[in-house]
C-alpha positions in Angstrom: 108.6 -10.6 220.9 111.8 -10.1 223.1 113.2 -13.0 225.2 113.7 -12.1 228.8 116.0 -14.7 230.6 115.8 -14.4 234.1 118.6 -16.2 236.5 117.9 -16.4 240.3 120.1 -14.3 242.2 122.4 -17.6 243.8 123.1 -18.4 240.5 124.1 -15.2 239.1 126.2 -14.5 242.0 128.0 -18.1 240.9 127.9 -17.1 237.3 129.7 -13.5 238.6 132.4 -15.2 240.3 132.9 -17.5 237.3 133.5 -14.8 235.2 136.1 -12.8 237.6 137.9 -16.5 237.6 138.2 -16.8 234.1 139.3 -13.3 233.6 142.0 -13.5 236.3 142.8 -16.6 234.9 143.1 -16.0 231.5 144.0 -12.3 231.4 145.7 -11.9 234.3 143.2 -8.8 235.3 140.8 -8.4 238.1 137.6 -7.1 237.5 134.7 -6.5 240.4 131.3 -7.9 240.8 130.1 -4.9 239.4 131.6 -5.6 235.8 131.9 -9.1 235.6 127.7 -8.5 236.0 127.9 -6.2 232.9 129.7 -8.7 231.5 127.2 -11.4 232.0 124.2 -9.2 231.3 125.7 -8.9 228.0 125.8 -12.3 227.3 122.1 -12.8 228.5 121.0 -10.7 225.8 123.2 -11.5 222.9 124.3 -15.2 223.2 121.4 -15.9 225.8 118.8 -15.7 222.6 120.6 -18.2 220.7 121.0 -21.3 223.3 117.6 -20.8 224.1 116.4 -21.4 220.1 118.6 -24.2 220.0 117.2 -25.8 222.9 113.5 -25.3 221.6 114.9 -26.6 217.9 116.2 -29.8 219.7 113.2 -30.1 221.5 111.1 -30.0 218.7 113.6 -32.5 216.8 112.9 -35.0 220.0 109.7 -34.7 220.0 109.1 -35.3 216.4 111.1 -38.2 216.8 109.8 -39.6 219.5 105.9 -39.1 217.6 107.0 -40.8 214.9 108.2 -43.7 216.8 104.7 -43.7 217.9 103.4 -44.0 215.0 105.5 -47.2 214.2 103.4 -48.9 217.0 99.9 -48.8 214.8 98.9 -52.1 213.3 
């Protein structure tokens, strides 16, 4: 099963402007809307996979915790 992230369109126009920032910043280029939205598509698909697992792994590893902690209060 694929993972489709979605990001509403303010915050991908944010996200955009982050990434012409950092590469202005950091490479001294300028790149337009256009690319630095390549650019973050990219990352959607390739790094966007792996956040997303680790959040459900630490979710899972909360709630776990938090069940057995429950448990604690039988008597």
């Amino acid at each position: 099963m694929a993972l489709h992230l979605v990001i509403d369109k303010e915050k991908r126009k944010i996200l955009i402007e982050e990434i012409k920032r950092y590469v202005k910043t950091e490479h001294n280029q300028e790149i337009g809307d256009l690319a630095a939205g390549f650019l973050l598509d990219f990352f959607i698909e390739k790094i966007g996979p792996e956040f997303y697992n680790q959040g459900v792994f630490d979710s899972y590893t909360y709630m776990n915790d938090v069940i057995l902690d429950l448990l604690a209060l039988q008597k």
